[in-house]
C-alpha positions in Angstrom: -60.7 123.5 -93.6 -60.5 120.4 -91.3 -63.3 117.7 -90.4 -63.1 119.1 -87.2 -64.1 122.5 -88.0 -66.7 121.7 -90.7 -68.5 119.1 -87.8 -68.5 122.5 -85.6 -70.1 124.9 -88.0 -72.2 122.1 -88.9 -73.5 121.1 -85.5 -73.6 124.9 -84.3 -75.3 125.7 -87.1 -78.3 123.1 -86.6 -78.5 123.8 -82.9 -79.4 127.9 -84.0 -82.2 126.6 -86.4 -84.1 124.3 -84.7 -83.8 126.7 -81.8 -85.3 129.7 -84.5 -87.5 127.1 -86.4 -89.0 126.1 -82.9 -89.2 129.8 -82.0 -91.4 131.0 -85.8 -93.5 128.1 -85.1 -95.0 129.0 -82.0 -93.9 126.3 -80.1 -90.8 127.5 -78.2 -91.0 131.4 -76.6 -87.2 132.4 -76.7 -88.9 135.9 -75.4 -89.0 134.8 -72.1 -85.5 133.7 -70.1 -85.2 129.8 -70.4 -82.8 127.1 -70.3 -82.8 127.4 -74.4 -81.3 130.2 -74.6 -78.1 127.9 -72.8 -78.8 126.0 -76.0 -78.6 128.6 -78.3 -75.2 129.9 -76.2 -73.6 126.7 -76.9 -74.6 126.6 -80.9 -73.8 130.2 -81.1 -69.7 128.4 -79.9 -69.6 125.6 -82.0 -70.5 127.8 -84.8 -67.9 130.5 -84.1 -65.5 127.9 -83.0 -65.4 126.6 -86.6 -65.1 129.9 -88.1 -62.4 131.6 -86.1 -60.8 128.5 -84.2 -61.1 129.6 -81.4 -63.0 127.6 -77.9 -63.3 128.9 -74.9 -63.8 125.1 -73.5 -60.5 124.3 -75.5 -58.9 127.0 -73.9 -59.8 126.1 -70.4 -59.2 122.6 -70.9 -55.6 123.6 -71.3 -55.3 125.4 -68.8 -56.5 122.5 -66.2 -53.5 120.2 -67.9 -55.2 117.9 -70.3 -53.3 116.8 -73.3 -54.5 118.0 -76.8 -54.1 115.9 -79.5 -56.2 112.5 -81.5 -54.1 109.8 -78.6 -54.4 107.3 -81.8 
């Protein structure tokens, strides 16, 4: 497993929690339709990204023509 792919789950994974640990404490109502749940889209990717490799903002980035790669 890369940097890369530990930073994603990582980062994901935090994004998820303090969405839920907002949510149990009262202070955020994810029953109701809100710009968090965009949040909790985006950690739901970076947390699947890491596991499976797969980004659908990686894909589409492709496809537009940019170049892949560190450019060290």
């Amino acid at each position: 497993m890369t940097v890369e792919r530990i930073v994603r789950i990582v980062a994901g994974f935090f994004i998820m929690l303090s969405l839920a640990l907002a949510h149990f404490a009262d202070t955020v109502d994810m029953s109701q339709l809100s710009w968090l749940w965009f949040t909790a889209f985006v950690g739901a990717n970076l947390f699947q990204s890491g596991l499976t490799r797969f980004c659908p903002m990686d894909s589409i980035l492709k496809k537009m023509g940019v170049p892949s790669g560190c450019g060290l």
